[in-house]
PDBQT receptor file of N, H, CA, C and O in Angstrom, charges set to zero:
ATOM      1  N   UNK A   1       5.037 -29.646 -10.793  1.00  0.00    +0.000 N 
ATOM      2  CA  UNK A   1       4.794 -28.424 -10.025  1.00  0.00    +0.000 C 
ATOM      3  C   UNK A   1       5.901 -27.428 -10.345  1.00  0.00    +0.000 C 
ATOM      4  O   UNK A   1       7.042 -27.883 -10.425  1.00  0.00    +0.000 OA
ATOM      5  N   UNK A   2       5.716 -26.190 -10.528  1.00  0.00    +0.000 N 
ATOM      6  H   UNK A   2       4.789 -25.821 -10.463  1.00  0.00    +0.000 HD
ATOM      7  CA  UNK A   2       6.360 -25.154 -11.252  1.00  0.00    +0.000 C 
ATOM      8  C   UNK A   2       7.507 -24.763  -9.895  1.00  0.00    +0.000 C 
ATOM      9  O   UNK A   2       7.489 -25.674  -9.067  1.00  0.00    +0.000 OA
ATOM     10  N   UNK A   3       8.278 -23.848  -9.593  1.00  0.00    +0.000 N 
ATOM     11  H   UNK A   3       8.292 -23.108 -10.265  1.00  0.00    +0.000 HD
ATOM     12  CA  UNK A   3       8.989 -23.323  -8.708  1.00  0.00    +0.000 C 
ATOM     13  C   UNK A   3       8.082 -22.407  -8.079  1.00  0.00    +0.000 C 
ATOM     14  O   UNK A   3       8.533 -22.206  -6.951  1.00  0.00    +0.000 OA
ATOM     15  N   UNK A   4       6.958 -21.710  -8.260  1.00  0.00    +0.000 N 
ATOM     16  H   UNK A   4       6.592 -21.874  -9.176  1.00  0.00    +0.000 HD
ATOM     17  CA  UNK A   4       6.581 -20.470  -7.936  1.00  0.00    +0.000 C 
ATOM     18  C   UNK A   4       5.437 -21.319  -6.899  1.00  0.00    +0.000 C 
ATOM     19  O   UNK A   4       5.218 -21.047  -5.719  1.00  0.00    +0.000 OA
ATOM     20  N   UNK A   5       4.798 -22.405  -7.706  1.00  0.00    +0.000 N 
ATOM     21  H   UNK A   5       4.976 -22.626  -8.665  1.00  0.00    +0.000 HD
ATOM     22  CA  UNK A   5       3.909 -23.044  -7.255  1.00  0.00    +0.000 C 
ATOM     23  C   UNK A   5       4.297 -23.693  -5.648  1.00  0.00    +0.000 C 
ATOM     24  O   UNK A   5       3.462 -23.570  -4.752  1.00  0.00    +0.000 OA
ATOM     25  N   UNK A   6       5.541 -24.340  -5.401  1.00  0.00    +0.000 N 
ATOM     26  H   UNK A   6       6.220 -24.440  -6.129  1.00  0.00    +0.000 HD
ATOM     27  CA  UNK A   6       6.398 -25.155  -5.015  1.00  0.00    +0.000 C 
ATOM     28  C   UNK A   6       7.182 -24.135  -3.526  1.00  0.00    +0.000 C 
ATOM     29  O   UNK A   6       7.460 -24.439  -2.367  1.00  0.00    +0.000 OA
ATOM     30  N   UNK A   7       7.293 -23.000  -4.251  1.00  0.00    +0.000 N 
ATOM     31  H   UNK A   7       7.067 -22.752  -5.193  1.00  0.00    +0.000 HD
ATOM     32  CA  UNK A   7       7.835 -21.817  -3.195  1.00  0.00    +0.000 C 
ATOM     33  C   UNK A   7       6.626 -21.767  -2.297  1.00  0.00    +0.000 C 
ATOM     34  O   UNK A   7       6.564 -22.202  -1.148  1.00  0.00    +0.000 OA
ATOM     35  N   UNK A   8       5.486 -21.056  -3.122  1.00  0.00    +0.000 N 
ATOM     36  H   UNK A   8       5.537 -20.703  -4.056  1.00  0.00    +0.000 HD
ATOM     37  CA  UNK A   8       4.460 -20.631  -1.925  1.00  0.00    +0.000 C 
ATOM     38  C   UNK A   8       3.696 -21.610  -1.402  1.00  0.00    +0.000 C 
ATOM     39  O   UNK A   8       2.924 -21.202  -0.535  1.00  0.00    +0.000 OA
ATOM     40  N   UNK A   9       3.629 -23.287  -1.740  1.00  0.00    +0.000 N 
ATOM     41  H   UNK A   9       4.256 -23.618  -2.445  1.00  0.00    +0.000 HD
ATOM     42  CA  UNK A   9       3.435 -24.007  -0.819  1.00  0.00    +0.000 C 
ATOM     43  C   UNK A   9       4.012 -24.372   0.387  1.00  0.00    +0.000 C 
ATOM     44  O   UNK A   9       3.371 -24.606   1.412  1.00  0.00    +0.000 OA
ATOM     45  N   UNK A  10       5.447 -24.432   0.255  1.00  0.00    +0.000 N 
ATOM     46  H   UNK A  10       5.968 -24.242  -0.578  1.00  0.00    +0.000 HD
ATOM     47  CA  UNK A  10       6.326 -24.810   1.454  1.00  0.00    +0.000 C 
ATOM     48  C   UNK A  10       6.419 -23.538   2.120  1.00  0.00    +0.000 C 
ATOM     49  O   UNK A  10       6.447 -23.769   3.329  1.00  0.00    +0.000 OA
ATOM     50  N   UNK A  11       6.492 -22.086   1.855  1.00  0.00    +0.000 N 
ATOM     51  H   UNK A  11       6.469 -21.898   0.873  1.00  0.00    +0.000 HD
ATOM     52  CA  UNK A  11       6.367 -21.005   2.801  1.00  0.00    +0.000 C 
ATOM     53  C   UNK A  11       5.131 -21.190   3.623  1.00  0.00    +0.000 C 
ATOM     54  O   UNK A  11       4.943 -20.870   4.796  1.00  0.00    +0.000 OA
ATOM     55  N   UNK A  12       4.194 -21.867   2.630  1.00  0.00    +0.000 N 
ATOM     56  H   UNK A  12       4.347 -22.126   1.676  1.00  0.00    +0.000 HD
ATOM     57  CA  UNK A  12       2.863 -21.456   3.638  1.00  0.00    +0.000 C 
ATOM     58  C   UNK A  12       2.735 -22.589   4.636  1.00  0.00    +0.000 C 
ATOM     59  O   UNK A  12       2.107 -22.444   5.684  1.00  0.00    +0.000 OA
ATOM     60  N   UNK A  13       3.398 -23.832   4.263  1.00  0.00    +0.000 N 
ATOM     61  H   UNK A  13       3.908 -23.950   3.411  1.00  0.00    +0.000 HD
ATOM     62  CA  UNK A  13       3.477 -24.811   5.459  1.00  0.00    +0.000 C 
ATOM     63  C   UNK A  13       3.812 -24.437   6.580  1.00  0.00    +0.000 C 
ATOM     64  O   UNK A  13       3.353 -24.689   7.694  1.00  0.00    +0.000 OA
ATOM     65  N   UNK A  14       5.272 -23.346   5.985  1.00  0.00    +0.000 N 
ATOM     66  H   UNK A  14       5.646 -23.141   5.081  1.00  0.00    +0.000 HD
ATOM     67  CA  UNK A  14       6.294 -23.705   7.212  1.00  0.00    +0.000 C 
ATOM     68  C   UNK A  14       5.407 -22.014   8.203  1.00  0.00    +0.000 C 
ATOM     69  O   UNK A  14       5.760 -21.688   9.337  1.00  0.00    +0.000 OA
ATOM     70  N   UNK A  15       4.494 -21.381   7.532  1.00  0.00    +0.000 N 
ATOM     71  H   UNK A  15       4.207 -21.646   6.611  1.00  0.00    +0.000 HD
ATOM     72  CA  UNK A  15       3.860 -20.218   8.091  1.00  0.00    +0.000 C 
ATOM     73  C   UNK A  15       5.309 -19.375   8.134  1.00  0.00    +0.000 C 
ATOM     74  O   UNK A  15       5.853 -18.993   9.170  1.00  0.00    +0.000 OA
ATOM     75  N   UNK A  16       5.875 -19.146   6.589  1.00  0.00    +0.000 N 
ATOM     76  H   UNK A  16       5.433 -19.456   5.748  1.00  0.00    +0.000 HD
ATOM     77  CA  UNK A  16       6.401 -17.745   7.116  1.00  0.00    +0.000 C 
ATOM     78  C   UNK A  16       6.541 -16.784   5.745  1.00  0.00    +0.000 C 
ATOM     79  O   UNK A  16       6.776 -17.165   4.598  1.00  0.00    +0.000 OA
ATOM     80  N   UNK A  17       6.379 -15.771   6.105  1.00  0.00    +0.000 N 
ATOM     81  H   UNK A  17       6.188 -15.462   7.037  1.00  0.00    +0.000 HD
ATOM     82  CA  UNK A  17       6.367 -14.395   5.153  1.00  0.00    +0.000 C 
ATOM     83  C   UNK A  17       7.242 -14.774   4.010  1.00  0.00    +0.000 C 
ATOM     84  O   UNK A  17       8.051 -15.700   3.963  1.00  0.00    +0.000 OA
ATOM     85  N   UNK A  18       6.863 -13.679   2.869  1.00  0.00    +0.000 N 
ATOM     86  H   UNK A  18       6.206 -12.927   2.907  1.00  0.00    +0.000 HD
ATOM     87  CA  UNK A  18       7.807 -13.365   2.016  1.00  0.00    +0.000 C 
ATOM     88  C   UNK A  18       8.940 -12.871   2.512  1.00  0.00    +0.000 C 
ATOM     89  O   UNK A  18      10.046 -13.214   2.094  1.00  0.00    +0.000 OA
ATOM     90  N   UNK A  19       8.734 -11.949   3.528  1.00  0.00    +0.000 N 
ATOM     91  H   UNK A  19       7.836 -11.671   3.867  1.00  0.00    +0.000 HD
ATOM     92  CA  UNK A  19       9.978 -11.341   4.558  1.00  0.00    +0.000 C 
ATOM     93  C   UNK A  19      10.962 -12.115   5.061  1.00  0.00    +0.000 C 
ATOM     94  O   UNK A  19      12.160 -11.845   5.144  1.00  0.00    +0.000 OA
ATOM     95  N   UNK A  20      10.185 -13.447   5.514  1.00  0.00    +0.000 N 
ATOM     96  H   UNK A  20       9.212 -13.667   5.446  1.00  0.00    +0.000 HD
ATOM     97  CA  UNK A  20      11.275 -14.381   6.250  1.00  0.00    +0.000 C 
ATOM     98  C   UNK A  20      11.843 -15.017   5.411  1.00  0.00    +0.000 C 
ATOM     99  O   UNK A  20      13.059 -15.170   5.527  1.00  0.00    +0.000 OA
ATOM    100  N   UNK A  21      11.138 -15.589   4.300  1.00  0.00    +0.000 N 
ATOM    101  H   UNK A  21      10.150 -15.465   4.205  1.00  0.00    +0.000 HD
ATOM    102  CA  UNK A  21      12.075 -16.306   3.147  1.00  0.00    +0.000 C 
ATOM    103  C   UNK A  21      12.944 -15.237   2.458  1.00  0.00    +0.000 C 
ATOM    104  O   UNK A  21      13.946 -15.865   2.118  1.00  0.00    +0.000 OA
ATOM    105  N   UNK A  22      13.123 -13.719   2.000  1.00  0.00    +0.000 N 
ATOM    106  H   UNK A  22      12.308 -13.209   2.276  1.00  0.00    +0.000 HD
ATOM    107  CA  UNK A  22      14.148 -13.250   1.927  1.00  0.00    +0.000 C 
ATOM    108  C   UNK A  22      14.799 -12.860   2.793  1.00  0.00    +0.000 C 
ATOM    109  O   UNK A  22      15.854 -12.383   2.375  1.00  0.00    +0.000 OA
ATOM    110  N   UNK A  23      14.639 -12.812   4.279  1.00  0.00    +0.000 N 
ATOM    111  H   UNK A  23      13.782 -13.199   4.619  1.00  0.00    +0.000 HD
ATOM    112  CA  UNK A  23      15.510 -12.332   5.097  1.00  0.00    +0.000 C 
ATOM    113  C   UNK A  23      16.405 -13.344   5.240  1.00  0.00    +0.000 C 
ATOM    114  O   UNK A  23      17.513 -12.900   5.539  1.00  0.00    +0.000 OA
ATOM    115  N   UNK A  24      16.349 -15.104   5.100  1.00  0.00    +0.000 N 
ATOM    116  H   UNK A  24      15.449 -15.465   4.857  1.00  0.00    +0.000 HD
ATOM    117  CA  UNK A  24      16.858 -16.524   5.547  1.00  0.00    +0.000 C 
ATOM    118  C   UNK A  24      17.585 -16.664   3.831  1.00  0.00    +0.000 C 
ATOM    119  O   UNK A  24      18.403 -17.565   3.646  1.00  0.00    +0.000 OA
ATOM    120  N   UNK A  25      17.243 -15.795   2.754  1.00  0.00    +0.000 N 
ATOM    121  H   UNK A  25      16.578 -15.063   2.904  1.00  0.00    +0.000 HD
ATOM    122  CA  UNK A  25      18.193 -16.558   1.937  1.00  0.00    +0.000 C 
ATOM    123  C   UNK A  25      19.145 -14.924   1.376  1.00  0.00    +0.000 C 
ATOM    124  O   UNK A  25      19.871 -14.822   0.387  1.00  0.00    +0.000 OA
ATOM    125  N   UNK A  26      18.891 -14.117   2.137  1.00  0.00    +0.000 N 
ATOM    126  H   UNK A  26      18.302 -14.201   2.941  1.00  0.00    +0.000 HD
ATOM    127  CA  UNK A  26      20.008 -12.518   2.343  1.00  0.00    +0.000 C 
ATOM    128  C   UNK A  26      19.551 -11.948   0.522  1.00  0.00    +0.000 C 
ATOM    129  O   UNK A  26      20.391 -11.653  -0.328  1.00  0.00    +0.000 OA
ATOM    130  N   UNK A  27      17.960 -11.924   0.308  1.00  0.00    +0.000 N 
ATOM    131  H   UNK A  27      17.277 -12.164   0.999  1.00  0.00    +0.000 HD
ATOM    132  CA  UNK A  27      17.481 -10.945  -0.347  1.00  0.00    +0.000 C 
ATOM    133  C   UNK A  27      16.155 -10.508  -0.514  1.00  0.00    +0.000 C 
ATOM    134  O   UNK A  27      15.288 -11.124   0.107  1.00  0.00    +0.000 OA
ATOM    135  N   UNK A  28      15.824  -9.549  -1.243  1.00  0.00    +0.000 N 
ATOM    136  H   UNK A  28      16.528  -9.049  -1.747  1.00  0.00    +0.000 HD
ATOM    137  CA  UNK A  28      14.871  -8.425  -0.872  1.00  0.00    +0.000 C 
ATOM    138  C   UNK A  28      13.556  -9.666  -1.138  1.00  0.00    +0.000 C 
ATOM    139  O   UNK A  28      13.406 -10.679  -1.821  1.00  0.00    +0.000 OA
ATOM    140  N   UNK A  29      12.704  -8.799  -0.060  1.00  0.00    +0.000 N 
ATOM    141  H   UNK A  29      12.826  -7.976   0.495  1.00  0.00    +0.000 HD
ATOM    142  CA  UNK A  29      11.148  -9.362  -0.398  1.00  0.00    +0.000 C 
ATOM    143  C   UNK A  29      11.067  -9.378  -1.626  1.00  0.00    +0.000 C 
ATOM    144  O   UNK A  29      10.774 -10.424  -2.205  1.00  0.00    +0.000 OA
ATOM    145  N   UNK A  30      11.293  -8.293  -2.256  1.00  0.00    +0.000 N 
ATOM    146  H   UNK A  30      11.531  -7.443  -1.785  1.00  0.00    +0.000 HD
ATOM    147  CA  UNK A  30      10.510  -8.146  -3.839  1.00  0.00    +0.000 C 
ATOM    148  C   UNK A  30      10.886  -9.062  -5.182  1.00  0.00    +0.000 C 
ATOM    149  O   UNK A  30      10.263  -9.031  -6.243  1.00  0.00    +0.000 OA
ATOM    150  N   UNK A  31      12.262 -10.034  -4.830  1.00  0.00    +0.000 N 
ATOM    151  H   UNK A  31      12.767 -10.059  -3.967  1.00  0.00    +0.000 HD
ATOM    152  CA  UNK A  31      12.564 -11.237  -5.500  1.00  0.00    +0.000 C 
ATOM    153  C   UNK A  31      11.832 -12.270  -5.420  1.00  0.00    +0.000 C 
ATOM    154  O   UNK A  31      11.353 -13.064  -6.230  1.00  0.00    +0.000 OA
ATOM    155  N   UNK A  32      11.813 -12.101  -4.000  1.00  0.00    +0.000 N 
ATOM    156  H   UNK A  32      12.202 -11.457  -3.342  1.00  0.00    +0.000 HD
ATOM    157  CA  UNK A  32      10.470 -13.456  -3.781  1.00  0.00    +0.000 C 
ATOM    158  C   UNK A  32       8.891 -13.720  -3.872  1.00  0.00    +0.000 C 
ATOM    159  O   UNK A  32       8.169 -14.716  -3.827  1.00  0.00    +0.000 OA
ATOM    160  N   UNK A  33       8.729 -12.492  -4.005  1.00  0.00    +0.000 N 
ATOM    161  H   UNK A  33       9.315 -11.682  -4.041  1.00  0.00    +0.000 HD
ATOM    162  CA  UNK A  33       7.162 -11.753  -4.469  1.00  0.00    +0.000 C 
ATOM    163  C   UNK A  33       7.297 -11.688  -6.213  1.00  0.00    +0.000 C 
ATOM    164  O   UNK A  33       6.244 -11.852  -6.830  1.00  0.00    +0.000 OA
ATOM    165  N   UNK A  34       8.472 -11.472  -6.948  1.00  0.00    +0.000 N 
ATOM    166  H   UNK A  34       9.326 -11.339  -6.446  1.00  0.00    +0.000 HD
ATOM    167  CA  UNK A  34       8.274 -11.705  -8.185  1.00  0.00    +0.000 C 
ATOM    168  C   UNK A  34       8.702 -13.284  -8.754  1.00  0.00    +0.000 C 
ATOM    169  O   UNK A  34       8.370 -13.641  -9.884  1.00  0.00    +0.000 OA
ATOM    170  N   UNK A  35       9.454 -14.147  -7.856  1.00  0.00    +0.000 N 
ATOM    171  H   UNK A  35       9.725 -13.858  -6.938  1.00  0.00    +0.000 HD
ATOM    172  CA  UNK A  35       9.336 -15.682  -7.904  1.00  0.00    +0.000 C 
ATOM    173  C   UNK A  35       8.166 -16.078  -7.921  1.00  0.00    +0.000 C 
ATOM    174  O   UNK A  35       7.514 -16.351  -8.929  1.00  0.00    +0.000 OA
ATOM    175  N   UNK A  36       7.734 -16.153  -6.541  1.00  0.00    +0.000 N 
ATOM    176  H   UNK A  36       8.263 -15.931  -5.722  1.00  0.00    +0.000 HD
ATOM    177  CA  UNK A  36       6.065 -16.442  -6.372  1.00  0.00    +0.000 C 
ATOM    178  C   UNK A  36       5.281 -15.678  -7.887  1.00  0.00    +0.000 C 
ATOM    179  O   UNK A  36       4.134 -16.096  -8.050  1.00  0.00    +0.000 OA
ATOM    180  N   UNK A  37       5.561 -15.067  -8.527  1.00  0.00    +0.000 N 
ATOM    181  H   UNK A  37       6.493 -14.727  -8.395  1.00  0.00    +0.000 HD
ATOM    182  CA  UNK A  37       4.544 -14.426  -9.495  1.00  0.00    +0.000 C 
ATOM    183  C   UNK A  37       4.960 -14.823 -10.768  1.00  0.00    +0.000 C 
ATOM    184  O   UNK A  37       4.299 -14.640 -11.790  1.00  0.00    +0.000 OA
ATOM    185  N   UNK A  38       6.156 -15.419 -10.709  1.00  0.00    +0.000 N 
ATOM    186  H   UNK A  38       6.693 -15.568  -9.879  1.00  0.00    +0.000 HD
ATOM    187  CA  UNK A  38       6.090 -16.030 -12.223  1.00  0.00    +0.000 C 
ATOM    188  C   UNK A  38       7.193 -15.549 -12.940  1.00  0.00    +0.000 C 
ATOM    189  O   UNK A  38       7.895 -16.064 -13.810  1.00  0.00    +0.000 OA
ATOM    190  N   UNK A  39       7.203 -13.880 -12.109  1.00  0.00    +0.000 N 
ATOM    191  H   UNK A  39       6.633 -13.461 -11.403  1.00  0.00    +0.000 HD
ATOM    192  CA  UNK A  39       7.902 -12.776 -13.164  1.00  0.00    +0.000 C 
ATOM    193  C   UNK A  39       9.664 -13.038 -13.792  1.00  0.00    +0.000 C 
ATOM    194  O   UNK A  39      10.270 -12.675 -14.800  1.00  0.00    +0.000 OA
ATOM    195  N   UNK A  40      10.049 -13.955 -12.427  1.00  0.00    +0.000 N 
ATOM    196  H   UNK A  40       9.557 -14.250 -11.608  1.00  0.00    +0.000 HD
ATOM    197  CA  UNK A  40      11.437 -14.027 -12.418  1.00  0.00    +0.000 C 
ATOM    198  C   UNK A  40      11.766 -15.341 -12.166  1.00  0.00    +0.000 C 
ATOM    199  O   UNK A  40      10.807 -16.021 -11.801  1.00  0.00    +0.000 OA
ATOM    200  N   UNK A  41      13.246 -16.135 -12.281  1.00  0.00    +0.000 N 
ATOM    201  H   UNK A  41      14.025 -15.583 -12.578  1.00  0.00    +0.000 HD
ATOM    202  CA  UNK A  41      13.309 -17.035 -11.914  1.00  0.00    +0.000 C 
ATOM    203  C   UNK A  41      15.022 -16.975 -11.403  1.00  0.00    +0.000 C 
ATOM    204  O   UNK A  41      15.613 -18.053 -11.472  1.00  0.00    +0.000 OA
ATOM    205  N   UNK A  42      15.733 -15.890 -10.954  1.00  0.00    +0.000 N 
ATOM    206  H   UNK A  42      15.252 -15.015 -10.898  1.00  0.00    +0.000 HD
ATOM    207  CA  UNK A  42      16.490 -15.916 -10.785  1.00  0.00    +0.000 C 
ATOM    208  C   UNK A  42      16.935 -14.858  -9.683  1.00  0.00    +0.000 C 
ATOM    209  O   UNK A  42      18.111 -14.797  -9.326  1.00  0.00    +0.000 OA
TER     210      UNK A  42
């Protein structure tokens, strides 16, 4: 299972936003919206 794959399963377990997973690791939604997408891995 890839990281992106792996991210948006356990967000969606735990029921929380892209918002809450960057607000809980102190960065922008749009890192974690381009994790989840493949685009980035860092």
């Amino acid at each position: 299972m890839s990281f992106k794959d792996k991210l948006q399963q356990v967000r969606r377990e735990k029921k929380l936003s892209q918002e809450d997973v960057a607000v809980a690791l102190n960065i922008s939604r749009q890192a974690v919206a381009k994790w989840e997408s493949g685009v980035s891995h860092s």
